[in-house]
C-alpha positions in Angstrom: 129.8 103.4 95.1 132.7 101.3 95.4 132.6 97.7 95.0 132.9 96.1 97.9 130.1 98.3 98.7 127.5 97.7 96.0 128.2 93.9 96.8 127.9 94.1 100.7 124.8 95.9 100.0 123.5 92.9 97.1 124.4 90.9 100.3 122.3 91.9 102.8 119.7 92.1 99.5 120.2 88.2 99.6 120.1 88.0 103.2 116.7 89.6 103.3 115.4 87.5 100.9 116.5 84.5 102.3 114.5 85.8 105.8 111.5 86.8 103.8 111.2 83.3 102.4 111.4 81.9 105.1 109.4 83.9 107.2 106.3 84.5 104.9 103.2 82.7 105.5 100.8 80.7 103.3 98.2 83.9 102.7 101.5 86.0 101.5 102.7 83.7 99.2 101.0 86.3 96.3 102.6 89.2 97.3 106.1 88.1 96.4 106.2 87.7 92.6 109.1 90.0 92.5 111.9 87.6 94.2 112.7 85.9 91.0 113.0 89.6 89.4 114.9 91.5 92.2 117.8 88.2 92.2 117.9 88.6 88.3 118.5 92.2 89.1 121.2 91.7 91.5 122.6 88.9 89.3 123.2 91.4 86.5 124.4 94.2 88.8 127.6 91.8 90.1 127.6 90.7 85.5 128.6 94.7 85.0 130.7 95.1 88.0 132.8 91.3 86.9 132.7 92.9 83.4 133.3 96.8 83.0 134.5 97.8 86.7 138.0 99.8 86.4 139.9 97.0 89.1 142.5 98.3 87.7 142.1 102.0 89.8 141.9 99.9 93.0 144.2 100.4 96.0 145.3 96.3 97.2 143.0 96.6 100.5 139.8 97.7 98.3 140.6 94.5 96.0 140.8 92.7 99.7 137.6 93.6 100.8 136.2 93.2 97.5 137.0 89.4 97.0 136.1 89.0 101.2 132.3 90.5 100.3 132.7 88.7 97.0 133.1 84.8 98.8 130.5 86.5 102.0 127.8 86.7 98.9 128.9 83.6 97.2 127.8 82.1 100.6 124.5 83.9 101.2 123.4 82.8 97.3 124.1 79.4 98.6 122.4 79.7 102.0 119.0 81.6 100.0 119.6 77.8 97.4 119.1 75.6 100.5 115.9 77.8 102.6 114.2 77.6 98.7 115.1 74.4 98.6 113.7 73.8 102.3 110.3 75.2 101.0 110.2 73.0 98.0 110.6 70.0 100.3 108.0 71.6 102.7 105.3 71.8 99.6 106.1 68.6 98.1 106.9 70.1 95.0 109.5 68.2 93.5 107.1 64.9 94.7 104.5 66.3 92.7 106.4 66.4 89.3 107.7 63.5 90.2 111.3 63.9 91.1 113.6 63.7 93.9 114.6 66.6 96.0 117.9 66.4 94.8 116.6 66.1 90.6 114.2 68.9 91.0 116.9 71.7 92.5 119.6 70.4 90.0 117.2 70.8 87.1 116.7 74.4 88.1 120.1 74.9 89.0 122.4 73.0 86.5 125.4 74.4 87.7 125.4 73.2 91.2 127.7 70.3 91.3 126.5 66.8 92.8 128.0 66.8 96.3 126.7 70.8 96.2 123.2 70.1 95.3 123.0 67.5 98.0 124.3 69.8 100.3 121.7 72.5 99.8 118.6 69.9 99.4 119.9 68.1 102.9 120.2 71.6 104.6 116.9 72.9 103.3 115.2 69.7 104.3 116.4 70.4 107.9 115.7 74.0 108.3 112.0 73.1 108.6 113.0 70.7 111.6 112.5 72.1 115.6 116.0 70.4 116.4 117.5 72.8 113.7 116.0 76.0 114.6 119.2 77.6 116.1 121.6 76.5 113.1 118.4 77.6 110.7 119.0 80.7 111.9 122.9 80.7 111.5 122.0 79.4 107.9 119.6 82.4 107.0 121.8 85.2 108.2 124.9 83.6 107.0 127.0 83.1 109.9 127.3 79.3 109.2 127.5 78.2 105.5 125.6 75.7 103.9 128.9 73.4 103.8 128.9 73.8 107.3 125.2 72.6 107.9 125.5 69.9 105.6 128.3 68.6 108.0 126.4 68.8 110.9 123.2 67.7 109.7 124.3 64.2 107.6 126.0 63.9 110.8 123.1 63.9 113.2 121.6 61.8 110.6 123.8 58.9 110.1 124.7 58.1 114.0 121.0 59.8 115.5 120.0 55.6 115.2 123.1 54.4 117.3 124.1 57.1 119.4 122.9 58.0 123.0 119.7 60.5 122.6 121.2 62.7 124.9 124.5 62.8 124.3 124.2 62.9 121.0 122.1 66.5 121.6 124.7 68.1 123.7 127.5 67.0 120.6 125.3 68.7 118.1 124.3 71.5 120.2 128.2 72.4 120.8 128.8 71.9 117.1 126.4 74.3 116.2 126.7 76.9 118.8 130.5 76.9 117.9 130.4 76.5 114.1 131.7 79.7 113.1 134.8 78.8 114.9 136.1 75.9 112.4 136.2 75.6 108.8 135.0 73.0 106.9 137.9 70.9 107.2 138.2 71.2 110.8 134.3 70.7 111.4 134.5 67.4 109.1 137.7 66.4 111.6 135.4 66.8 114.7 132.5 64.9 113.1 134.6 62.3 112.2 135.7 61.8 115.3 132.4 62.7 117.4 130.8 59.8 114.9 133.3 57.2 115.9 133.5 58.3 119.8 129.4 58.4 119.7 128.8 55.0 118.0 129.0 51.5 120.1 132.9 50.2 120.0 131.2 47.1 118.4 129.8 49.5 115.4 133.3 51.2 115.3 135.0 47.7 114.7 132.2 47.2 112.0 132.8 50.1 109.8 136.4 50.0 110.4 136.4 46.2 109.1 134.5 47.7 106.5 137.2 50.4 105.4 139.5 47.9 105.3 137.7 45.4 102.9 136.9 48.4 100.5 140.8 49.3 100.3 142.2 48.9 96.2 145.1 49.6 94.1 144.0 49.9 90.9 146.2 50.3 87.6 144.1 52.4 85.8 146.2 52.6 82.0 149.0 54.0 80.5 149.1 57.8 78.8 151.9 59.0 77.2 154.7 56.2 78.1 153.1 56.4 82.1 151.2 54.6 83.9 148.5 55.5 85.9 147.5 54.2 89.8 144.4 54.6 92.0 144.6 54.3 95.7 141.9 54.0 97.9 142.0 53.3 101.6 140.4 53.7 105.2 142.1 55.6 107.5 143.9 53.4 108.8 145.6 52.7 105.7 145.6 56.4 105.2 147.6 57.0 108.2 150.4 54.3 107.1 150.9 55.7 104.2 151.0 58.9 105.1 153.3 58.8 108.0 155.5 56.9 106.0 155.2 58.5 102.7 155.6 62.4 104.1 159.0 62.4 105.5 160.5 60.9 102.8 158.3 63.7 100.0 159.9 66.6 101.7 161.6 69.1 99.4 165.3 68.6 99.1 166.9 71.4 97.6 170.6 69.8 99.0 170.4 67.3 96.3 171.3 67.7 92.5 167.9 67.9 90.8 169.0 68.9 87.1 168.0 65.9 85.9 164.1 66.4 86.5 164.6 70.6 85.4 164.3 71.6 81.0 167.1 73.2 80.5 165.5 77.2 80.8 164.8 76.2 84.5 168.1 74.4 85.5 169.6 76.2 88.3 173.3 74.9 87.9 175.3 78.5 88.2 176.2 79.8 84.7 180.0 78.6 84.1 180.6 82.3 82.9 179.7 83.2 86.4 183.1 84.0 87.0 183.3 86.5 83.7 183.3 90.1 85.3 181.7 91.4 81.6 178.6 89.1 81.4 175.8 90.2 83.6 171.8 89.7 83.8 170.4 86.7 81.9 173.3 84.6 80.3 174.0 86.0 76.4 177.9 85.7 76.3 177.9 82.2 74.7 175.4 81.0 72.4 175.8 77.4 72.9 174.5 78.2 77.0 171.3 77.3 77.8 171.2 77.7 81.6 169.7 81.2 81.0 170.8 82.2 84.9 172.2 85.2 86.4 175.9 85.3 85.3 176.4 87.8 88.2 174.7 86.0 90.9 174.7 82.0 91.4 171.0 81.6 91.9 169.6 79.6 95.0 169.2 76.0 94.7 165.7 74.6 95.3 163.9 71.4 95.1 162.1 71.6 91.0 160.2 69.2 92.3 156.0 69.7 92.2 154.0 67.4 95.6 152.9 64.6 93.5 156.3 63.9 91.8 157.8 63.8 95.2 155.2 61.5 96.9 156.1 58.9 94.0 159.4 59.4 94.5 159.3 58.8 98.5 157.0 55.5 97.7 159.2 54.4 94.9 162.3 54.7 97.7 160.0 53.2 100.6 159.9 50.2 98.2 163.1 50.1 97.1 164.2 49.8 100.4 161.8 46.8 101.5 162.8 44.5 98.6 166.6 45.4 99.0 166.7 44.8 102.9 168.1 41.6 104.2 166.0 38.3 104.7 163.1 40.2 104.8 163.8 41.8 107.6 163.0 45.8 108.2 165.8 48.2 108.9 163.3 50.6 110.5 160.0 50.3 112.7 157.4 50.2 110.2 156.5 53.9 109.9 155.7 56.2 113.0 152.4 57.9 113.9 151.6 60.8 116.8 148.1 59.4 117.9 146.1 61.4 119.8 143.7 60.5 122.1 141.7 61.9 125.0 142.5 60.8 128.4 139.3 59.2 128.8 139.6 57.6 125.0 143.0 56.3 126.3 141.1 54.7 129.6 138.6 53.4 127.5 140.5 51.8 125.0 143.1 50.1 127.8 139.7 48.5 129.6 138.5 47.3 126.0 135.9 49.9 126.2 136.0 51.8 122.7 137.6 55.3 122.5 139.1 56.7 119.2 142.5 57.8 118.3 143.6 61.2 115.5 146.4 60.1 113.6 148.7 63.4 113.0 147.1 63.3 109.3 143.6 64.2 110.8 142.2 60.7 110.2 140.2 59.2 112.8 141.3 55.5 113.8 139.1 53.1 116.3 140.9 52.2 119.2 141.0 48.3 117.7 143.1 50.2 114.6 145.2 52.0 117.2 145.7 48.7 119.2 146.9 46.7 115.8 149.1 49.7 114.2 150.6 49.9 117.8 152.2 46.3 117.3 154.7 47.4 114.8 154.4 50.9 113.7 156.4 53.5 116.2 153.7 55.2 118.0 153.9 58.2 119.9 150.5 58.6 122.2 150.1 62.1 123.1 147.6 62.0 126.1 144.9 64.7 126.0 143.3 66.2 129.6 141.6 68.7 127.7 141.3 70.8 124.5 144.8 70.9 123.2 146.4 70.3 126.8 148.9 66.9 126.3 149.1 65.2 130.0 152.2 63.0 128.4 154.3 62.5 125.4 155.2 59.4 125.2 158.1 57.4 123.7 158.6 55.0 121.0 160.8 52.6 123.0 158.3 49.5 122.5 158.7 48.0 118.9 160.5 44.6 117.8 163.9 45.6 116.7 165.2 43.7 113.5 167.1 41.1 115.7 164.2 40.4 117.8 161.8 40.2 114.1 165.2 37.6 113.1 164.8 35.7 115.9 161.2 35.5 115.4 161.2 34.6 111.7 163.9 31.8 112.8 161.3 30.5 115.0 157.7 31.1 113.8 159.6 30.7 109.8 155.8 32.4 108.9 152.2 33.4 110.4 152.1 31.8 113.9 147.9 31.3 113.3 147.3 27.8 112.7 147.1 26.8 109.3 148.5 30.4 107.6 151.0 29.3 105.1 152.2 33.7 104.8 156.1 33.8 105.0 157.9 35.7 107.4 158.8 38.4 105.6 155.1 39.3 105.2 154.2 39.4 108.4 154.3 41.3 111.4 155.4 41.1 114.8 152.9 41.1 117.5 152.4 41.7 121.0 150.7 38.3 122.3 150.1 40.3 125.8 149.5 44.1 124.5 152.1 46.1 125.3 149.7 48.9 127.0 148.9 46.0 129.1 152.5 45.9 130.7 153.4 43.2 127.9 157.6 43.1 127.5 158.8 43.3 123.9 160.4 40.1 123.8 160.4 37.1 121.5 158.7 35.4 124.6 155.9 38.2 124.2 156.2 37.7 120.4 154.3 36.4 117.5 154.5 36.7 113.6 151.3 37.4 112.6 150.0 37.8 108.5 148.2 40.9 108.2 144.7 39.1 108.4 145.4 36.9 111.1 146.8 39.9 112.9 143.4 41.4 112.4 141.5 38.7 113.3 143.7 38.4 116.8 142.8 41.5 117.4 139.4 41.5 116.8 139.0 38.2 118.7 141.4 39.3 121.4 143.0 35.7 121.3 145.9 34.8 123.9 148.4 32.4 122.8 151.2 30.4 124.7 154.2 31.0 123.4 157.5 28.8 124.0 161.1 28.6 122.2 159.4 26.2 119.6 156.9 28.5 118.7 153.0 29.8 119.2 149.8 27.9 120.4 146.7 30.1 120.0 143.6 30.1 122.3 141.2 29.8 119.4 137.3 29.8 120.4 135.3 26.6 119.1 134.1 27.9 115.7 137.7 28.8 114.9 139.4 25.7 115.0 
């Protein structure tokens, strides 16, 4: 038997057991002693295969279908972890030896990482529920994998106290019945932004004000003549950085990159390239160390791995803010495609909620959409339906540096009473929004401190602004 086969078959084995567990009633519990025996037995079946099978004598499409039925079982062991784990919880077992769900299927399954063992005990918990009885199903027979669940499930769980009864069923129910469709990454997307969308704008605000107060930079020490960084930030944040990070942490295989290569992986053409005798790897001179091609110059390419680059783009996005002029910026902040529905958009324009995707996948409120759209170059691409863009807009409404000189000039810092923030910390704002038909003018305009311009925002404050400066409409408790 080949070895896709003998696993496909130790996969439907699973499968099976994973029904009869969860199909077998209280008076039947006796009869299935062997369960623990007949895993062990498949366990050391796939031992042998992973051990002593010839791979070597296999065509490339058996070693294809192979690892596919290889990762298909990996997922049925996990969904059989989670329906055990779902009649644990249903016995009260791990209550009874006094232990959490989570303790008792760790300590009989040590090598089920944290967020994994959650996963499973969170899933098998639900699979006893009514609500769950079509994803239950999916679970069992492995068409949705216990990732997958997990997703939905903390989901349902974390918004179910917020969220419209029924609206919140049909999002769940359309989840589900589609979840074979996305992959984890995409199904945590969709959550993400069904969980802001589903939640009161009020609530959105709230977490989002959270995010932003749990941002930090941390130095974490030195190793090795470095030093070390930690960044952690909402999405908002996220979506800055990222649209402004990305372009710039391209590879650049135009440039001369010797400098970061050891000299075996230096691409500079051999300088015996032109010696018709020397050919294949470069021995005609000792003293060279290029170790290239003599015959051929080889193909210049950027040495560079992802994380050295993304230092390298924020170490030039830096070096470029301190060495402009006066403070001012040379370029819009950074740009972001946000994309919202057509109804979000609505929303969000009558102050009604609605979310925005930055092109990074994050999910922004529409009060983080407002703010970034004062200074960063946004380019809203409308939605009327799945994947079908209405508009593509343009990014003609952002201060340009004369208008943030003339502002600075002006305001000389934060325009909110009080705020001592210098200009060239601040940001220009929109006192009338520009999706609200404001001009971008200085008469429109208003340096604002990253706080303030928060707090703006969140108060929606108006403001009279003259060629001496900014009054703000500040409620009662404000002044």
């Amino acid at each position: 038997m080949s070895t896709a086969a003998t696993i496909g078959s130790t996969r439907r084995a699973v499968g099976l057991a994973a029904l009869a567990v969860a199909e077998v009633s209280d008076e039947a519990r006796v009869d299935l002693p062997g369960l623990p025996a007949r895993l062990a037995s498949m366990a050391a079946e796939l031992r042998l295969i992973a051990r002593n099978y010839p791979l070597s004598g296999m065509g490339s499409a058996g070693l294809g279908d192979a690892i596919e039925q290889a990762q298909v079982l990996r997922e049925m062991a996990h969904s059989l972890t989670a329906v055990l784990a779902g009649e644990v919880d249903r016995r009260g077992i791990a209550e009874d030896h006094g232990l959490s769900r989570n303790d008792w299927v760790t300590a009989h399954s040590p090598n089920l990482e944290g967020g994994q063992s959650a996963a499973v005990t969170a899933v098998g918990a639900a699979l006893g529920e009514e609500r769950w009885r079509a994803l239950a199903h999916k679970v069992r027979d492995g068409s949705a994998s216990v990732d997958k669940a997990a997703v939905i499930v903390r989901f349902h769980n974390d918004v179910c106290k917020v969220a419209d009864p029924l609206q919140l069923h049909e999002v769940v129910t359309s989840m589900v019945d589609h979840v074979e469709d996305f992959s984890v990454k995409e199904l945590r997307q969709l959550v993400a932004h069904a969980r802001a969308a589903l939640r009161p704008p009020q609530q959105s605000e709230d977490d989002a004000a959270r995010m932003r107060a749990g941002r930090a930079f941390t130095k974490v020490g030195h190793s090795a003549g470095m030093t070390e960084y930690r960044l952690r930030l909402d999405p908002e944040g996220a979506s800055i950085v990222d649209a402004a990070i990305d372009p710039l942490a391209r590879p650049r295989p135009d440039l001369d990159w010797d400098s970061y290569r050891q000299p075996s992986e230096r691409t500079t053409p051999c300088p015996h390239v032109e010696d018709r005798d020397c050919a294949g790897p470069c021995t005609c001179d000792p003293s060279c160390d290029c170790r290239a091609d003599c015959s051929t110059p080889q193909a210049k390419r950027d040495p560079r791995r992802a994380p050295t680059r993304r230092a390298d783009a924020l170490l030039e996005l830096i070096g470029r803010a301190v060495s402009a002029p006066e403070g001012v910026s040379r370029t819009p902040r950074t740009q972001l495609v946000i994309t919202m529905s057509l109804e979000a958009l609505l929303a969000a324009l009558r102050d009604a909620g609605g979310t925005g995707v930055a092109d990074n996948g994050e999910v922004l409120s529409a009060g983080s959409v407002r703010r970034l759209a004062c200074e960063a170059t946004i380019i809203p691409a409308v939605l009327g339906g799945p994947s079908k863009v209405l508009d593509l807009g343009y990014t003609e409404r952002y201060f340009t540096p004369a208008q943030r000189r003339a502002l600075t000039i002006r305001d000389k810092g934060c325009s909110y009473p009080g705020c001592t923030i210098p200009a060239q910390w601040c940001e220009a704002h929109h006192v009338t929004h520009w999706c609200h038909g404001g001009p971008t003018d200085t008469s429109n305009g208003a340096l604002l401190c990253g706080r303030h311009h928060t707090i703006v925002h969140q108060l929606e404050l108006t403001a009279t602004v003259t060629s001496f400066g900014v009054t703000w409409h500040l409620p009662a408790q404000h002044r």
